[in-house]
C-alpha positions as CSV (number, residue, x, y, z in Angstrom):
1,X,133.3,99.6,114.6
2,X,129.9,98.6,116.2
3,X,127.1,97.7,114.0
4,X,123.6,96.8,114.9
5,X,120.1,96.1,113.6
6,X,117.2,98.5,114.7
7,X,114.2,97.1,114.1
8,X,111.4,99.9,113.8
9,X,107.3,100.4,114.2
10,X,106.4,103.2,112.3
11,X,102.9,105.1,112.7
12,X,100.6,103.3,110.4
13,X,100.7,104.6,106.7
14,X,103.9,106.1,107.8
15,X,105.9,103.5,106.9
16,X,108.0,104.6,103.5
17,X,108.1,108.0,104.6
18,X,109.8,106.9,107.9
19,X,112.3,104.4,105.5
20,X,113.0,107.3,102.9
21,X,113.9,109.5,106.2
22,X,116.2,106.7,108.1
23,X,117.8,106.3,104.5
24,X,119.4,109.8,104.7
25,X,120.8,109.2,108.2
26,X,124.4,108.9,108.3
27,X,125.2,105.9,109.5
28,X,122.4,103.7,108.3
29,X,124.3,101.0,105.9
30,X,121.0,99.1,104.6
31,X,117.0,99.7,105.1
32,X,114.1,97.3,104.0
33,X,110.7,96.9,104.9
34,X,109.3,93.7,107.0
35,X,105.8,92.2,107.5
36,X,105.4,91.0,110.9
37,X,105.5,92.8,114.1
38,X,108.1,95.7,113.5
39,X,107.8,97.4,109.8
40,X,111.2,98.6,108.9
41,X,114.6,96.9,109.8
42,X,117.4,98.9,109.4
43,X,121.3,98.0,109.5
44,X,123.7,100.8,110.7
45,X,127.4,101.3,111.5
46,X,128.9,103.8,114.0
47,X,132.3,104.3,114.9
48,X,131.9,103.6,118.4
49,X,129.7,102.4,120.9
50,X,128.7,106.3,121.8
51,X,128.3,107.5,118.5
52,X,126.4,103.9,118.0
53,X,124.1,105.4,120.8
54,X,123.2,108.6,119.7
55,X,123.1,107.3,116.4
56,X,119.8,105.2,117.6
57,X,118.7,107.6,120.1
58,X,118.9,110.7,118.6
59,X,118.8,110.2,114.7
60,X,116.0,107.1,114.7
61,X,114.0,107.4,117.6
62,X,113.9,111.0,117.2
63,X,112.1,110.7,113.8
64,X,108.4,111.4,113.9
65,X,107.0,109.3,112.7
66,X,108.9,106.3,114.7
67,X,106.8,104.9,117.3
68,X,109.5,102.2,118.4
69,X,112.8,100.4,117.9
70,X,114.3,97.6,119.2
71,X,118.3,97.7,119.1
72,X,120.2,94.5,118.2
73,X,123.8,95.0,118.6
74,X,126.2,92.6,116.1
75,X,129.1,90.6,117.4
76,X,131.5,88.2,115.4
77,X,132.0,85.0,116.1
């Protein structure tokens, strides 16, 4: 079960509208808000690399208000 960290910009003054939204998308596991270059960082879970995918690309980036994400994909060691 893939899981990865998506580190979001928001549009300015957007920012806990776009965390209450990526909150009710399944898949997201965790959700907080940073201070630094991207505003929201966001943990999710999919049940495969696909769904992982779409999960990112068409439930995150597709919110509105979500100017940009960058994907960090979680191994074990």
């Amino acid at each position: 079960m893939p899981r990865a960290f998506v580190l979001v910009n928001a549009e300015s003054g957007a920012e806990e509208q776009v965390l209450n939204e990526l909150r009710a998308v399944e898949g997201v596991e965790e959700s907080y808000f940073s201070y630094g270059v991207y505003d929201i960082i966001v943990k999710v879970k999919a049940d495969d690399m696909e769904h992982l995918r779409d999960l990112v690309t068409h439930k995150i980036r597709s919110l509105r208000k979500v100017r940009s994400t960058l994907t960090l994909i979680l191994t074990e060691g």
